[in-house]
N, C-alpha and C positions, 0 to 999 in steps of 0.2 A: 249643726250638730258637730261637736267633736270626739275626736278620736285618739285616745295617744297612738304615736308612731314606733316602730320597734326602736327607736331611740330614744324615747320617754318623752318626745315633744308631742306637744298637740297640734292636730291638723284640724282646722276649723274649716269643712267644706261652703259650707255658706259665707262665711267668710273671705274665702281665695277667689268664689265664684264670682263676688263685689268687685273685687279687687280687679279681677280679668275684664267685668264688665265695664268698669270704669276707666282700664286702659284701652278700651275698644272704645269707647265713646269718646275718648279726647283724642284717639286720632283718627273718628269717622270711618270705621272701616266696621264692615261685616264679622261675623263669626268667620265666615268662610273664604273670605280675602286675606284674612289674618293667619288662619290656619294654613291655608295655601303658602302665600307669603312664606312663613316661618319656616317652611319646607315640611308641614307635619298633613296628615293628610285633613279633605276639605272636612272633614264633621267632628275635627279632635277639640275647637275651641268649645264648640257646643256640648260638644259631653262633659266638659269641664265644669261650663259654667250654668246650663241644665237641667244636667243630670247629674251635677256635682262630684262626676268621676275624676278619681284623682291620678294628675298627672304623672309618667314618670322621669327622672331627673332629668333623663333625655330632650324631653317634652318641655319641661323647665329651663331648660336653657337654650332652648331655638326659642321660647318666649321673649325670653329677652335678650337674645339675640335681634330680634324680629323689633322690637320697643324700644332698643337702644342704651337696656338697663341692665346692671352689673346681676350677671348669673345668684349671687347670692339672695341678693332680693327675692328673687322666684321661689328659688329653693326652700327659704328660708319660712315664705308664705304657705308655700306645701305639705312643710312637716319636715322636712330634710334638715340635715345638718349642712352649714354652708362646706364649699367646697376650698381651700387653702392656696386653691390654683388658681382663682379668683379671685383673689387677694390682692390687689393693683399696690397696695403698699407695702406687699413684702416685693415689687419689683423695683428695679435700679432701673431706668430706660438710657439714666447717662452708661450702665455696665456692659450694654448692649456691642457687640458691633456694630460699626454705622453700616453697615448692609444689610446686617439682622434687623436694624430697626428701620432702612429706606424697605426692606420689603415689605416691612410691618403696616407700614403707613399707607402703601400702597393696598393691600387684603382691606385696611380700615374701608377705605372708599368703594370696594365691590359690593354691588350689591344687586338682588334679592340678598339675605347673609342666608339661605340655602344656595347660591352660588358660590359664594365666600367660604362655606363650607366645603362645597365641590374641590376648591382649588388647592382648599389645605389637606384634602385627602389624597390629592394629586400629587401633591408635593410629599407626602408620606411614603407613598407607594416609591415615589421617584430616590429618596433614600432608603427605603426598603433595600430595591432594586442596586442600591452604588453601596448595600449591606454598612449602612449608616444610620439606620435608627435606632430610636429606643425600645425596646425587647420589651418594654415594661409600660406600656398601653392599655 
């Protein structure tokens, strides 16, 4: 069944539900390994896929986090609008510092990416803390 979203897209539940099932069956994993994994709790895949309960953005992007697959895609399967920060071609990675980017490289390879997450909230707090971040999170 679908549904428009308060942004005028359609969210096709039966649809996203395929969608999640058919990324769980190519990479062999349960509902609840996946969910875990992802870092969301162990019964979120299954309510997704289900109960056709629909995820939120949140939830969409530890998905593909978790799959290896650009945040948009998720999003985009969910009814959401993609997100702009997601966006791999509006980046320069030659613009980078090369320590912005050796640490980059470095988070690529941690993994559960709910640890990877862990590390870049670490790292947040830690500029928090040296009154270095961004205010606008």
């Amino acid at each position: 069944m679908s549904r428009p979203t308060r942004g005028g897209k359609e969210y096709d539940r039966a649809a996203f539900a395929a969608y999640l099932q058919a990324l769980l069956d190519a990479h062999n994993e349960s509902m609840r390994e996946a969910s875990l994994a992802a870092g969301l709790d162990h019964g979120s895949l299954s309510r997704f896929v289900s109960k056709h309960q629909r995820p939120t953005r949140e939830s969409c992007i530890a998905i593909a986090d978790h799959f290896g697959l650009n945040p948009n895609e998720v999003l985009t399967r969910a009814g959401y609008q993609p997100m702009h920060f997601f966006d791999k071609s509006l980046v320069d990675p030659d613009a980078l510092p090369p320590d912005v980017s050796e640490l980059a490289r470095y988070l690529r390879r941690v993994h559960p990416p709910s640890r990877r997450r862990q590390l870049c909230h670490s790292i947040r707090e830690l500029l928090d803390l040296a009154g270095l971040a961004d205010s606008h999170r």
